[in-house]
C-alpha positions as CSV (number, residue, x, y, z in Angstrom):
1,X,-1.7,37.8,9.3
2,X,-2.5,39.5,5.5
3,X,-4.7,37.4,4.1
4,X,-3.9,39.5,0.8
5,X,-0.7,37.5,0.2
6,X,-1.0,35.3,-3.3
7,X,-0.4,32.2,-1.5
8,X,-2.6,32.4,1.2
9,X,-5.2,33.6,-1.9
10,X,-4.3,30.2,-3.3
11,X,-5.1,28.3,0.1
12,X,-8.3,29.4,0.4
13,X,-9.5,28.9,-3.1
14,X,-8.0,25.9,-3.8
15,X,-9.9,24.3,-0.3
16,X,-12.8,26.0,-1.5
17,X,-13.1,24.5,-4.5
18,X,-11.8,20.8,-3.1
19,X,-15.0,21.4,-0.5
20,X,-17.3,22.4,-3.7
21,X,-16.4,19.1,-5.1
22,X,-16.9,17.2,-2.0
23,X,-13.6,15.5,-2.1
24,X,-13.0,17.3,1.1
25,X,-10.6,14.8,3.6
26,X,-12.1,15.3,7.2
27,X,-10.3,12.4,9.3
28,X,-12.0,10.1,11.7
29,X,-10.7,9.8,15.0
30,X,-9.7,6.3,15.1
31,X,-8.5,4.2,17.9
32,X,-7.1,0.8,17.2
33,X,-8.3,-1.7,20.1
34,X,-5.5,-4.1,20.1
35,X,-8.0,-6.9,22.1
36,X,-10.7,-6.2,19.8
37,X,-9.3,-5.7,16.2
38,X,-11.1,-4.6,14.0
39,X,-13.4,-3.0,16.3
40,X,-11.7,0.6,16.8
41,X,-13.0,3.2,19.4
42,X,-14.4,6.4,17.8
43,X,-15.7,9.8,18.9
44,X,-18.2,11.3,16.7
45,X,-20.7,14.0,17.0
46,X,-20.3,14.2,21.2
47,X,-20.0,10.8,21.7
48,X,-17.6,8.1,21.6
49,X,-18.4,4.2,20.8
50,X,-16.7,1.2,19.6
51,X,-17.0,0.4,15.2
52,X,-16.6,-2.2,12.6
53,X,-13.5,-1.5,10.8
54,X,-13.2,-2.5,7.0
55,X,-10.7,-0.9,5.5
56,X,-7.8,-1.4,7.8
57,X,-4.7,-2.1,5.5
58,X,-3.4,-4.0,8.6
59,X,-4.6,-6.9,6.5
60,X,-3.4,-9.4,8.9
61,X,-4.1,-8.3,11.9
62,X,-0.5,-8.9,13.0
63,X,-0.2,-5.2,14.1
64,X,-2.0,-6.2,17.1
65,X,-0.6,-10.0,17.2
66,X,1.1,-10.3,21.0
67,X,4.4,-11.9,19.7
68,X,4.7,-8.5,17.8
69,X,4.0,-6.3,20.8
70,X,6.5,-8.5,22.9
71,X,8.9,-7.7,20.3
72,X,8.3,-3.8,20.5
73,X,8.0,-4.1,23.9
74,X,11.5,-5.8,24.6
75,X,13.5,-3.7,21.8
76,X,11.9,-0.2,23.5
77,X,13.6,-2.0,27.0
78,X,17.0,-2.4,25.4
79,X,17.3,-0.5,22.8
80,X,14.9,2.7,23.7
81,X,12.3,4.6,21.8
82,X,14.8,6.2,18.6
83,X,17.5,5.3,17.0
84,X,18.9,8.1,17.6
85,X,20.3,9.5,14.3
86,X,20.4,8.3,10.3
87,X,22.2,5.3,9.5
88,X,25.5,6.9,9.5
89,X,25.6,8.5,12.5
90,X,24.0,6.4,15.0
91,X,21.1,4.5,14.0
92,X,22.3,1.5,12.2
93,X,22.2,-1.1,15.0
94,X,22.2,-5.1,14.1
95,X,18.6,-5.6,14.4
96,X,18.2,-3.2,11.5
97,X,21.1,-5.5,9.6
98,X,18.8,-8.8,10.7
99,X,15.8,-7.3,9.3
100,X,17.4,-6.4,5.8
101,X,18.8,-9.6,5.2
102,X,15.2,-11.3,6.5
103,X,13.5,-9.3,3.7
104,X,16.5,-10.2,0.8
105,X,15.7,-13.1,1.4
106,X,12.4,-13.4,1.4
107,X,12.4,-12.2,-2.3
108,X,15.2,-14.3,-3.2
109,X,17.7,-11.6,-3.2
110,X,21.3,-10.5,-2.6
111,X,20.7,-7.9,-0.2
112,X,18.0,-4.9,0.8
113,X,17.4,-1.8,2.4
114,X,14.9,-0.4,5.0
115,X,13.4,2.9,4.8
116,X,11.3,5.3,7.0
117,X,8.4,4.3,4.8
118,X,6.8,2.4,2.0
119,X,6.4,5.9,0.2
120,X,9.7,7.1,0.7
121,X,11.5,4.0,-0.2
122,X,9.7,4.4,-4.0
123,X,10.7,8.5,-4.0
124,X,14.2,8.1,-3.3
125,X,15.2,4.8,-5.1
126,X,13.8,5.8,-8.3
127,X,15.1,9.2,-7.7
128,X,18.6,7.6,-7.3
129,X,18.3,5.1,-10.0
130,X,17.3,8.4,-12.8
131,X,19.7,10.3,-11.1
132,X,22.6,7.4,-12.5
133,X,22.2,8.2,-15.9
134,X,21.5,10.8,-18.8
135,X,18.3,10.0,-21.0
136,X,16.7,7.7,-19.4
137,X,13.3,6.2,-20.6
138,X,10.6,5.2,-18.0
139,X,7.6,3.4,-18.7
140,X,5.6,3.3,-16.3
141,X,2.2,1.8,-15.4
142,X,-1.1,4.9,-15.4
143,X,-2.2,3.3,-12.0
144,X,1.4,3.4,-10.7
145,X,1.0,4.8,-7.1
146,X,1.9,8.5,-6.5
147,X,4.9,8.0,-4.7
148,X,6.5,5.9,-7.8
149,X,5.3,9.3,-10.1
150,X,7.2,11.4,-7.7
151,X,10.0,9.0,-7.8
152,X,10.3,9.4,-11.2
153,X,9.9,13.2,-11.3
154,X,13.0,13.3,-9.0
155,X,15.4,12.0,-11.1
156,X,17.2,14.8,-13.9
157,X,15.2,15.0,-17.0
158,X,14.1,11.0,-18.2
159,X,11.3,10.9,-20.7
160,X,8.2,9.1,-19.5
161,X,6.2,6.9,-21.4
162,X,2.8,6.1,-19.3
163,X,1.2,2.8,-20.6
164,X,-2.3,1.8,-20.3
165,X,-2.9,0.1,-17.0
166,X,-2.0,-3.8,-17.7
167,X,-1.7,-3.4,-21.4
168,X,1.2,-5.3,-22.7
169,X,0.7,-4.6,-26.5
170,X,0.5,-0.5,-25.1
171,X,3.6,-1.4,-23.1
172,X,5.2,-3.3,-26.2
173,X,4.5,-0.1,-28.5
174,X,6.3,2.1,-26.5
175,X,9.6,-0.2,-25.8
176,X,9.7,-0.4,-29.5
177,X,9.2,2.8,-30.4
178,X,11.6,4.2,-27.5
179,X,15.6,5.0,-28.4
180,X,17.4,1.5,-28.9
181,X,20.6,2.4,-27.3
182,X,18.7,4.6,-23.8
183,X,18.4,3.1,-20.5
184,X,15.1,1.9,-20.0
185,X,12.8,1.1,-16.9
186,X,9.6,-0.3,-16.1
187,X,7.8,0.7,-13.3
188,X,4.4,-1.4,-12.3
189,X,3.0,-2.4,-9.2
190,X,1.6,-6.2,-8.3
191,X,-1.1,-5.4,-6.7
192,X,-3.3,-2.4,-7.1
193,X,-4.5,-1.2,-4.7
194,X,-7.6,1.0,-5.8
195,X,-8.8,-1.7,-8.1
196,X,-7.7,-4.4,-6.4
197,X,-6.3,-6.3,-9.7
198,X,-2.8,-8.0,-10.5
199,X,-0.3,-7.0,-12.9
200,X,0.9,-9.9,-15.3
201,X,4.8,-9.7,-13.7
202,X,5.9,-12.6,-15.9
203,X,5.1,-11.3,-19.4
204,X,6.2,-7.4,-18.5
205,X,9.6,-9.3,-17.3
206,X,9.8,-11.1,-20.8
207,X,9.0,-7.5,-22.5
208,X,11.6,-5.9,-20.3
209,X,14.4,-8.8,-21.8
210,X,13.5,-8.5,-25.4
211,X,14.1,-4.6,-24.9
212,X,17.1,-4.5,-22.5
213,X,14.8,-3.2,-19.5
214,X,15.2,-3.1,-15.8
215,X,12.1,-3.7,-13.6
216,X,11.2,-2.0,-10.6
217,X,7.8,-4.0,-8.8
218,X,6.1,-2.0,-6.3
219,X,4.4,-5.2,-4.0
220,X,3.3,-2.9,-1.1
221,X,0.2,-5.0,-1.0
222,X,1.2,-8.0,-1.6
223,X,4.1,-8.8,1.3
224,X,3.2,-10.7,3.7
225,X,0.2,-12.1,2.3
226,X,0.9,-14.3,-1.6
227,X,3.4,-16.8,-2.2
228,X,4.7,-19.4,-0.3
229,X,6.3,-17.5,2.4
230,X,4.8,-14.0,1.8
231,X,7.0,-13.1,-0.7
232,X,4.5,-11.3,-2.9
233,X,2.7,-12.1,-6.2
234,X,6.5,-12.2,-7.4
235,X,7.0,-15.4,-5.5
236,X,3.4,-16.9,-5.8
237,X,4.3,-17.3,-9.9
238,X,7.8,-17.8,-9.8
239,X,9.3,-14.6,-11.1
240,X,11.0,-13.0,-8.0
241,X,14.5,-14.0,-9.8
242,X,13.3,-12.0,-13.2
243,X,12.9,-8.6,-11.5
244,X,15.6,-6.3,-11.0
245,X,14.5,-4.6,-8.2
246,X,11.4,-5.4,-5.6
247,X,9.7,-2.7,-3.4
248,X,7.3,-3.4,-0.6
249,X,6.6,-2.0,3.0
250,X,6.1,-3.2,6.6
251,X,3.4,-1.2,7.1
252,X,0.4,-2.8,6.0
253,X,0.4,-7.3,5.7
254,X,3.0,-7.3,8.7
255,X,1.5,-4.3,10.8
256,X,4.2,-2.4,11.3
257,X,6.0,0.7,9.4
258,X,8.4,1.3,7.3
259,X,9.6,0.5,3.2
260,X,12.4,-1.4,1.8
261,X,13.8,-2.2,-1.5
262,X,15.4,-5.4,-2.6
263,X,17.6,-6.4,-5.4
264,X,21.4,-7.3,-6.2
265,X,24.4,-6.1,-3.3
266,X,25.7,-3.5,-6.5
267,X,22.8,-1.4,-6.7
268,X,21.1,-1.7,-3.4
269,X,24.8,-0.7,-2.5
270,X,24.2,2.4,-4.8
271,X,20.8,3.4,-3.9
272,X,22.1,3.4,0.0
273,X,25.4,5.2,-1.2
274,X,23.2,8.3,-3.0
275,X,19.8,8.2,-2.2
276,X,19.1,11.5,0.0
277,X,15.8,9.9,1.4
278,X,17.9,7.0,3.0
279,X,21.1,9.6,4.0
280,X,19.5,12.6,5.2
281,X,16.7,11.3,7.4
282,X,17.1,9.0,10.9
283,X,16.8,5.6,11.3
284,X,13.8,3.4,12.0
285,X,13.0,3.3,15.6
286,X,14.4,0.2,16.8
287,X,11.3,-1.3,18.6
288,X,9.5,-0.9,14.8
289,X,12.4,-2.6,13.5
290,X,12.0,-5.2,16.0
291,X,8.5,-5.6,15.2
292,X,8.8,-6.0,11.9
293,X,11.3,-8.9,11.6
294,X,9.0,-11.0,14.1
295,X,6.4,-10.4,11.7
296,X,8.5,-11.0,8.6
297,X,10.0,-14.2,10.3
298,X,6.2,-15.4,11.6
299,X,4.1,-14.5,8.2
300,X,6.5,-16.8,6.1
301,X,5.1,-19.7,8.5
302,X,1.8,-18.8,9.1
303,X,0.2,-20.1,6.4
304,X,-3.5,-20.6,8.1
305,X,-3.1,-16.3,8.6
306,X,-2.8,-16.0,4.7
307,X,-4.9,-18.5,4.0
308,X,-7.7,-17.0,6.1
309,X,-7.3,-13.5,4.4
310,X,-8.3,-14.9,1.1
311,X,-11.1,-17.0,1.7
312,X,-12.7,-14.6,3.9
313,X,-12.0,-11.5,0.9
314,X,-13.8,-13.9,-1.5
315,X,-16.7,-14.7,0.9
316,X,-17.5,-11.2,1.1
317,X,-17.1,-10.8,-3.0
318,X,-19.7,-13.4,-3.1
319,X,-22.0,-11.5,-0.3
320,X,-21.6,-8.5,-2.3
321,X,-22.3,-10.0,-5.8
322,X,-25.4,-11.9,-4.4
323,X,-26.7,-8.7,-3.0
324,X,-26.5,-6.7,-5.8
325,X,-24.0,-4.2,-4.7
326,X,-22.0,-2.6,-7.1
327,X,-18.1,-4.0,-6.6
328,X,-15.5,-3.8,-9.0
329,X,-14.5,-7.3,-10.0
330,X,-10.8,-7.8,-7.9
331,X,-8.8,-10.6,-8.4
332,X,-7.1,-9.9,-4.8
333,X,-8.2,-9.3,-1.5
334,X,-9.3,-5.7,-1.9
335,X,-12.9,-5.2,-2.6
336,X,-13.7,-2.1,-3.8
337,X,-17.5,-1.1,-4.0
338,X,-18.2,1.7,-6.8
339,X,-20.2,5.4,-5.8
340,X,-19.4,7.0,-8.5
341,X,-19.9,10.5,-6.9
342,X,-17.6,11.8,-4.0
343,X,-19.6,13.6,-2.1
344,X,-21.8,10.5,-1.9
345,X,-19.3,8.2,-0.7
346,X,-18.4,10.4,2.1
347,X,-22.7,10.4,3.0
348,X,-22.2,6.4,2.5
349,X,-19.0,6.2,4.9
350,X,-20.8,8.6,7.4
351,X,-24.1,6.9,7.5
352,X,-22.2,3.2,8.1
353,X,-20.8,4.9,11.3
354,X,-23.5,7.0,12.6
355,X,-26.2,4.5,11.6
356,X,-24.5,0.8,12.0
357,X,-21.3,1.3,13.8
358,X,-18.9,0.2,10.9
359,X,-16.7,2.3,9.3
360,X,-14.9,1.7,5.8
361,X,-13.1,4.9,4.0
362,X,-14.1,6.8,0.9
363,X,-11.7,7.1,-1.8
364,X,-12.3,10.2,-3.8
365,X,-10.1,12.2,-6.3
366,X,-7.3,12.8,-7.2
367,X,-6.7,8.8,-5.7
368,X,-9.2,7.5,-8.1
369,X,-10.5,9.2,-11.2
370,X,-13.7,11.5,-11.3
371,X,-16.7,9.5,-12.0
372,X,-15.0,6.5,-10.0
373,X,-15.5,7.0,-6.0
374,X,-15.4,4.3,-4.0
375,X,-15.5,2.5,-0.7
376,X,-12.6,0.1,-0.5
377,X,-13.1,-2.9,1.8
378,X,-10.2,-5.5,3.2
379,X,-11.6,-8.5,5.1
380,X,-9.0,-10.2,7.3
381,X,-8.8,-13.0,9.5
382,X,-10.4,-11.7,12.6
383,X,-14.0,-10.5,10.4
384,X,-16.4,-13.0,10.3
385,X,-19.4,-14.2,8.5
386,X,-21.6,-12.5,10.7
387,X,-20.2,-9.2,10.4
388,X,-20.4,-9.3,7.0
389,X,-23.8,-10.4,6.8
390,X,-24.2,-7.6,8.8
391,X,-22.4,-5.4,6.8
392,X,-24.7,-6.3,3.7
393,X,-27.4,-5.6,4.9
394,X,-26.3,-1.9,6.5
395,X,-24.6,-1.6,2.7
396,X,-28.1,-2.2,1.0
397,X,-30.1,0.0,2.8
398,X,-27.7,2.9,2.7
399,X,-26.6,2.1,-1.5
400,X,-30.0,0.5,-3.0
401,X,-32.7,2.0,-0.7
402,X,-33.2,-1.2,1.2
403,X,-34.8,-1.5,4.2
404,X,-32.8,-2.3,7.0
405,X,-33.9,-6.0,8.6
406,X,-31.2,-7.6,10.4
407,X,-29.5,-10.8,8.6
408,X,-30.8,-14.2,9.9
């Protein structure tokens, strides 16, 4: 092949440089042991052993629950491994109708719809939404996830306003500056996932009436896991009702794949009339589908699974804070411990494996700003106070220097 070509060119500066900076993704060859979550089976430098696992975003370990597996298991007997086209042509089967009408009502709406993933589900909705109407005006949250900022770019020309992360009175300034008689939008998540902090829903939803706003609330990491039944931080303050439209994803709290939106029967009726990411491309498998609504339908019972998740998140908060180790201050279950240098938190991630058998992932940019590189840690049910102790004291010796002594 000629190298010579200018895109090729581009390719092999553009990596160079990304390996200069030491942002550089190399993937770990992970193997999820379903009878010993969150140990995973790696193979690393000639070798392969069993790891610690903390930054699963199967937060609840339901991924590798047996009443989920049954339920894959018995859907791949009847119904096979595909669906076996899009919606339209062969793929919409009633499980897939079941599971839509579990996750409307979880969120206290009319009706919703499933797609392939949590990422596409944001592209082509706000795609089709911006797509409805000339001169639209989005604001939009500066930590929104990338798949929202593509979502947005897809529609025809809107303008964007991007407000400072959490700032109503930056939010407020642009509403009121924006024209009176456009379309407007706001598009936030609940939970954030870098950061690990919670957007005030309530207050953007009594901004978005005093402007004549829709809403669109990503809670991809928030399902499953806040709120009464797992309806999200929506549902935990009593807001689901306010929001015009709710996002989320099976892929993460109820360990299994795929996105959704919910909202009333007329526009998810739209979005599933026009949106060429839910048209174009084929259905859900129907042993995921399967899967997911046993975990939808168990997770808005299980309360001791939920309940679990957070006390063990702030346990290891309050491990980190009394060790000294740098965390950003999360009002979630995410715990996200600072770097500050990317090629560092790769040595950091690297040395937990090689040296203590644990593994959590470094988060470089363009996912977090420069200056910003973390480790981001989710503790579930199944880790216990041991391993974190354990953890601790691997994390001190690597971060602060500390030698490594075994905790009591």
């Amino acid at each position: 092949m000629n190298r010579s070509h200018p895109f090729l060119v581009q390719c092999d500066k553009v990596l160079g440089e990304i390996k200069a900076a030491g942002r550089y993704r190399r993937f770990v060859a992970l193997e999820k042991l379903v009878d010993r979550f969150p140990y995973y089976r790696v193979t690393m430098d000639g070798k392969t052993e069993d790891i610690l696992v903390w930054s699963s975003n199967d937060y609840l370990a339901m991924g590798t629950d047996p009443e989920i597996i049954e339920a894959t298991i018995g859907a791949a007997r009847t119904m096979g491994a595909g669906a076996g086209g899009t919606r339209n042509i062969a793929g919409s089967s009633p499980i897939h109708s079941a599971l839509e009408a579990e996750l409307a009502s979880l969120h206290g709406k009319d009706a919703a719809l499933l797609f392939t993933s949590g990422y596409v589900s944001n592209q082509a909705t706000l795609s089709a939404i911006l797509n409805s109407l000339p001169n639209w005006q989005v604001f939009s949250d500066e930590q929104n996830h990338n798949s929202i900022i593509v979502g947005i770019k897809g529609g025809r020309p809107a303008k964007v306003h991007v407000f400072r992360h959490n700032d109503l009175a930056d939010l407020e300034r642009l509403l009121a500056n924006a024209p009176a008689g456009a379309p407007k939008m706001i598009a936030f998540e609940s939970v954030y996932s870098m950061d690990g902090d919670i957007a005030p829903i309530g207050a953007i939803c009594d901004l978005a009436d005093h402007y004549n706003a829709i809403t669109y609330l990503d809670e991809v990491h928030a399902v499953g896991m806040y709120g009464d039944h797992g309806g999200g931080i929506s549902e935990r303050d009593g807001v689901a009702h306010r929001l015009t439209l709710i996002e989320g994803t099976l892929a993460k709290a109820y360990g299994c794949h795929g996105g959704y939106v919910a909202a009333d029967t007329s526009v998810i009726d739209y979005i599933r009339s026009v949106a060429a990411g839910f048209i174009f491309t084929t259905a859900l498998p129907p042993p995921t589908v399967a899967a997911a609504l046993a975990s939808v339908r168990r997770l808005k019972v299980d309360t001791a699974r939920r309940a679990a998740l957070f006390e063990h998140a702030e346990l290891l908060k309050s491990k980190f804070d009394a060790a000294k180790l740098p965390r950003l201050r999360s009002n979630s279950h995410i715990v996200p411990l600072v770097i500050g240098n990317a090629a560092r938190a790769t040595e950091v991630s690297m040395r937990l494996i090689r040296e203590f058998g644990m593994y959590a992932t470094p988060i470089n940019y363009p996912t977090v700003p420069a200056g910003t590189e973390r480790l981001r840690f989710t503790p579930g049910p199944k880790h216990t106070e041991a391993m974190m102790d354990d953890l601790v004291v691997a994390l001190k010796h690597i971060v602060s220097g500390e030698p490594a002594i075994a905790a009591a």
